[in-house]
N, C-alpha and C positions, 0 to 999 in steps of 0.2 A: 715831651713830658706830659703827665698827666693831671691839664688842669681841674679845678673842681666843677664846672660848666660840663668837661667830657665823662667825666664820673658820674654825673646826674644822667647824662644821655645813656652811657652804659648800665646805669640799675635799672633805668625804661627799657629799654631793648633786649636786657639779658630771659626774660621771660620768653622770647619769640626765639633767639639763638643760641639758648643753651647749649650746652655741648659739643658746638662750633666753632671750638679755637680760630679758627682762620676769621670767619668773621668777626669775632671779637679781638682779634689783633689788629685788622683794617682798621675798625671800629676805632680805636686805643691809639694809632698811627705808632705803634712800635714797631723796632725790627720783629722780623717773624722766625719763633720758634721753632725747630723742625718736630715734628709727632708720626711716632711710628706707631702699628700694632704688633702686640707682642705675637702673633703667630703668625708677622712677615720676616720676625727682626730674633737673630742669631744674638749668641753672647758673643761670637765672633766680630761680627760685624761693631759692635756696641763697645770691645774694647780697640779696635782698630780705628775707628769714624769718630768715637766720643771722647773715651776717657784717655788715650793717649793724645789726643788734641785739647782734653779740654774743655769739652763741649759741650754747653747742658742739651738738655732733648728732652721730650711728651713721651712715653712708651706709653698705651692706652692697653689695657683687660692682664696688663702682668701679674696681678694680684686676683684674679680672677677663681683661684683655684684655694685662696687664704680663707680660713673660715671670720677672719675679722671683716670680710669685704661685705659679707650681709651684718654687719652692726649697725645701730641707729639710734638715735637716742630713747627710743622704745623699745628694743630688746637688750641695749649693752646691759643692762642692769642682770638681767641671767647670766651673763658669760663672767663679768669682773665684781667679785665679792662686794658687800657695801665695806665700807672703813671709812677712816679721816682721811681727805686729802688737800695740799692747799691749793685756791684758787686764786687766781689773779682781780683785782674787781676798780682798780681805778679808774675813776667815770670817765676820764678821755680813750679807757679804750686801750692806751699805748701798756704793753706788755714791760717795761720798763724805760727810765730817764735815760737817754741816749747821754748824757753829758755825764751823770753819777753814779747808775747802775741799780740807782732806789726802785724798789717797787711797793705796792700794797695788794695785801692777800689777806686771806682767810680762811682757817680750817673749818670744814662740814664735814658731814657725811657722804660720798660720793654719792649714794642712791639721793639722797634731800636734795640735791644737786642737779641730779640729771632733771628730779619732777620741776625744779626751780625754770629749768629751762623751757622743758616741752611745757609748762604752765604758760609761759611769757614774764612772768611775775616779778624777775628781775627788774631791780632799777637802776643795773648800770653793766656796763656790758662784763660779763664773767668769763674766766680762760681757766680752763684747766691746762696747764700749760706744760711742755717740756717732762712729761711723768714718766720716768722710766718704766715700762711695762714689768720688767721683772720685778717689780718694788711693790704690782699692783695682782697678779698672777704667779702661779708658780710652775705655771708651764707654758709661757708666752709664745715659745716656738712654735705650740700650736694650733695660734692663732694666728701668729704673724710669724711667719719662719724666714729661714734666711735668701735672700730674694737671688731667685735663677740668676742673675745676672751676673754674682758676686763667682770669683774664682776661689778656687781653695787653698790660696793665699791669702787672701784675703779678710784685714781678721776685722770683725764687727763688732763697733767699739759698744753700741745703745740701739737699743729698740723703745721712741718712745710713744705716747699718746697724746693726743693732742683734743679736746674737745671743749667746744668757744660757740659762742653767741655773734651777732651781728656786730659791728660797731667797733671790731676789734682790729690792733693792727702792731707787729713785731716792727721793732726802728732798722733800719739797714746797717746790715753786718755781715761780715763771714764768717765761714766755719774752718777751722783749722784740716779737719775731714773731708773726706767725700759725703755725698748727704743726697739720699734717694726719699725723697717727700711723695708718698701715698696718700690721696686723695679716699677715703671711704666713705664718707657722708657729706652731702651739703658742698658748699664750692670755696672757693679762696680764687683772690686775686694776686697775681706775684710780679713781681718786679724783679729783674734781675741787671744787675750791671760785674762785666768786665774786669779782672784787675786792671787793666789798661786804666781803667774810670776810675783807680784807686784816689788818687791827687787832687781827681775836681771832683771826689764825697766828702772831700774835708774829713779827714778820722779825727777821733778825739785823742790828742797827744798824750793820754793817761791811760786810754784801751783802744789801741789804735785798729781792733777789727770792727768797730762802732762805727759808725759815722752822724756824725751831728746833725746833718741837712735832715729836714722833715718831707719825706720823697711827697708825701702827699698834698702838702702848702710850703713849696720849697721857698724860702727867705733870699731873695734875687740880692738883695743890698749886701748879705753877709755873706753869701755863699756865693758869687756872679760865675765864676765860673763851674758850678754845676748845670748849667743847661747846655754844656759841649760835650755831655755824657752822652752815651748810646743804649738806653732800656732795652732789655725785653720783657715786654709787657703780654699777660695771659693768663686768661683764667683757666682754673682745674676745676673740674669734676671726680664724682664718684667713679673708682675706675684707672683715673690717672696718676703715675708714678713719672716723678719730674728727676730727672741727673741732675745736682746741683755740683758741680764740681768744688772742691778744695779751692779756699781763695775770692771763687766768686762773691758778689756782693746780692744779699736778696732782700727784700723788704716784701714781706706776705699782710696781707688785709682780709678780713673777714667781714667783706659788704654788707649780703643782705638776706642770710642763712644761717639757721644754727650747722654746727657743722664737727666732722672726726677726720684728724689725720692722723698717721701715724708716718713716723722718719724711723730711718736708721741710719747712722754713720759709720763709715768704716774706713780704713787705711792699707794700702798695699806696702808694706814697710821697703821692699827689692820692687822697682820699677822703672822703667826706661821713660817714664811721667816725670822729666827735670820737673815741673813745676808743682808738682807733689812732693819731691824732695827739698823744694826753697820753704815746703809749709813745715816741716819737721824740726827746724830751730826753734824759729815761733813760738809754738807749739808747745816746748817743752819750755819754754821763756814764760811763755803765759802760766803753766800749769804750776813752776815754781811760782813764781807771784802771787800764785791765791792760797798756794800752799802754805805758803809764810804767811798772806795777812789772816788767813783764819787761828795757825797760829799766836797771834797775836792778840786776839780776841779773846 
């Protein structure tokens, strides 16, 4: 696990080894990631080795050729129109209450926003979070297009944006999809665990792809058996595009950069993936549930 003693060593250190997964896995004492480059590594290979087993992986420069991969927070502002958008701003940081789903936001103006950032000026860490690109562009494709990797089955459910401050950190959950997390500015730290590891995350019995434990000050008294988990622990960079598979559990933090990711989710509906097709009940179990309580509202 990642105590908070090894997290101080790792924001001292990550200046000298950026961009060296390997050593800052050693570093972290987590299982180790596998990371390929995208001009060793076939779509072949990646649904044979990864996604029919399961597997997350590093593909490093796949995005290379995306015109979103030179964004920053000093040019997005030319490519994505200004408008209102909402931001995340809860002074811990955490993207939402792992226990109730509460958050606090507030709408801006996306350009007021960006100078907020690249000023420093903020007083509490900000998330542009979870934005669907198309809701933000009206030709997102071509900036972020549909990623080589995806077959033409393959249907892509969101393309979204992601752009945060230091200090920030999403709770551990999965995703009912597959989920390919691009790295284009600034780093993140990720966590990832196992369905195996399902049982000792403790899920919250009201949103069971939650998990209660706080991965980053994990509660030993309420939670004991979370330390028989097996992480993988690693940071991205600009460049990196991570396989998060269906199922898996991630917990992402935003140390000590401001920072752009962009995801996309997608589903292969026909696949020889049993455990893509155990996510497709779920799935639709969750989608009614929210459909009814907005309903309600």
């Amino acid at each position: 696990m990642v105590a908070p003693a090894l997290l101080e060593i790792w924001v001292a250190e990550i200046g000298v080894v950026m961009g060296k997964t390997v050593v800052l896995e050693e570093l972290l004492q987590g299982e180790l990631i596998e990371r390929v480059h995208a001009s060793e590594f076939t779509r072949r290979r990646f649904i044979q080795d990864f996604f029919m087993r399961s597997k997350p992986l590093i593909i490093e420069g796949a995005t290379a050729d995306w015109k979103a991969s030179s964004w920053t927070l000093d040019n997005v502002s030319q490519y994505i129109p200004d408008q209102s958008v909402s931001v995340r701003n809860k002074p811990d940081g955490v993207l939402f209450d792992a226990n109730s789903m509460a958050h606090e936001a507030v709408d801006i103006p996306l350009h007021q926003y960006l100078h907020l950032l690249r000023s420093g000026k903020n007083e509490t860490p900000m998330y542009l979070a979870q934005t669907n690109l198309a809701g933000l562009l009206s030709n997102p494709e071509i900036y972020a297009p549909r990623f080589k990797y995806l077959r033409r089955a393959d249907y892509l459910l969101q393309t979204n944006v992601w752009i945060g401050t230091p200090g920030l950190a999403t709770p551990c959950h999965y995703d009912f999809a597959h989920n390919f997390y691009h790295q284009i500015c600034g780093h993140k730290h990720i966590t990832l665990f196992s369905p195996e590891d399902s049982a000792r995350l403790y899920p919250n019995p009201k949103i069971p792809a939650i998990s209660l434990v706080d991965v980053a000050s994990p509660d030993a008294e309420k939670f004991p058996d979370f330390k028989n988990t097996r992480p993988l622990q690693f940071v991205v960079g600009p460049g990196d595009s991570v396989f998060i598979p269906a199922g898996w559990w991630h917990y992402v933090a935003s140390t000590y950069d401001n920072n752009i990711s962009i995801n996309q989710w997608y589903l292969r509906l026909w696949s020889r993936n049993t455990h893509q097709l155990k996510m497709i009940p779920p799935m639709i179990a969750h989608g009614v549930k929210h459909l009814l309580a907005a309903r309600k509202r």
